[in-house]
C-alpha positions as CSV (number, residue, x, y, z in Angstrom):
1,X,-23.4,-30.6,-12.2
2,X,-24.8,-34.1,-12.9
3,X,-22.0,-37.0,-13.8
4,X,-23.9,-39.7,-15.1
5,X,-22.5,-43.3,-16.2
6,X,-24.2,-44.7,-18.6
7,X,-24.5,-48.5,-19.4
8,X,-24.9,-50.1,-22.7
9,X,-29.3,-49.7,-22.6
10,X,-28.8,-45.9,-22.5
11,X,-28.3,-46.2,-25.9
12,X,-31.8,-47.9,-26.8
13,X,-34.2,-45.6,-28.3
14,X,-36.6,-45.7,-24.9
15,X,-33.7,-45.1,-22.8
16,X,-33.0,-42.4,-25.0
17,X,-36.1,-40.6,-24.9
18,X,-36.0,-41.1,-20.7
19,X,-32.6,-39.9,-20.7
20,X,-33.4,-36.6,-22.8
21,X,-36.2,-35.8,-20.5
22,X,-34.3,-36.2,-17.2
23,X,-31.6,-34.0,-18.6
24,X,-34.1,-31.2,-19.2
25,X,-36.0,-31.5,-16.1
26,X,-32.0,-31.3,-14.4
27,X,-31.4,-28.3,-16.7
28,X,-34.4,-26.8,-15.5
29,X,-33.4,-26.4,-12.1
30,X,-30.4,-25.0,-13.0
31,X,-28.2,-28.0,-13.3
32,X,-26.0,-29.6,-16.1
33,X,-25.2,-33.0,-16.9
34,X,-22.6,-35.1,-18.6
35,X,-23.0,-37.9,-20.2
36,X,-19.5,-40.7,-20.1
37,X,-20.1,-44.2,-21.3
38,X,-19.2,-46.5,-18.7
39,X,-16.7,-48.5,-21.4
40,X,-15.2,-44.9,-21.1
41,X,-14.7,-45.4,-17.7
42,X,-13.6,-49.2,-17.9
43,X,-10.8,-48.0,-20.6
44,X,-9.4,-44.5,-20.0
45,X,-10.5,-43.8,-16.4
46,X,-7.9,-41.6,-16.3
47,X,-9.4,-39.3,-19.0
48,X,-13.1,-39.2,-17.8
49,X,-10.9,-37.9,-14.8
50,X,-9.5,-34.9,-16.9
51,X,-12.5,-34.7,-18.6
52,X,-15.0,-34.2,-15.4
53,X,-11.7,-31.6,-14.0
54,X,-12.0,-29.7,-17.3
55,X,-15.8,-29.6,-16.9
56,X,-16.0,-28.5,-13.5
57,X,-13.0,-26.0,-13.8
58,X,-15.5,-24.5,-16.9
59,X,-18.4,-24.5,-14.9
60,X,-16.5,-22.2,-12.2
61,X,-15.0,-19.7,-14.2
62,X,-19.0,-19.0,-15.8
63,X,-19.5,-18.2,-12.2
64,X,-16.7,-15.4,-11.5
């Protein structure tokens, strides 16, 4: 699992395209990545917490 922050220029078109592209490459080798705005983590750190717990707790039970 890939946790990535991302800043206000992720959401500029070049950014974008980068962004897309890394996550594929990361997906290629068998990895998957979330995406959490870092206002998200400014104003409800708290539920980026859940939301990264749910994630991971998902990502086990694919594995069992």
């Amino acid at each position: 699992m890939v946790v990535e922050l991302d800043g206000s220029q992720h959401y500029e078109e070049d950014s974008i395209k980068k962004d897309t592209e890394r996550t594929k490459f990361l997906e290629s080798c068998g990895l998957f990545v979330i995406r959490i705005p870092n206002n998200e983590v400014n104003n409800n750190f708290r539920g980026v917490c859940e939301y990264i717990d749910l994630r991971v707790k998902q990502s086990l039970s694919q594995l069992r």
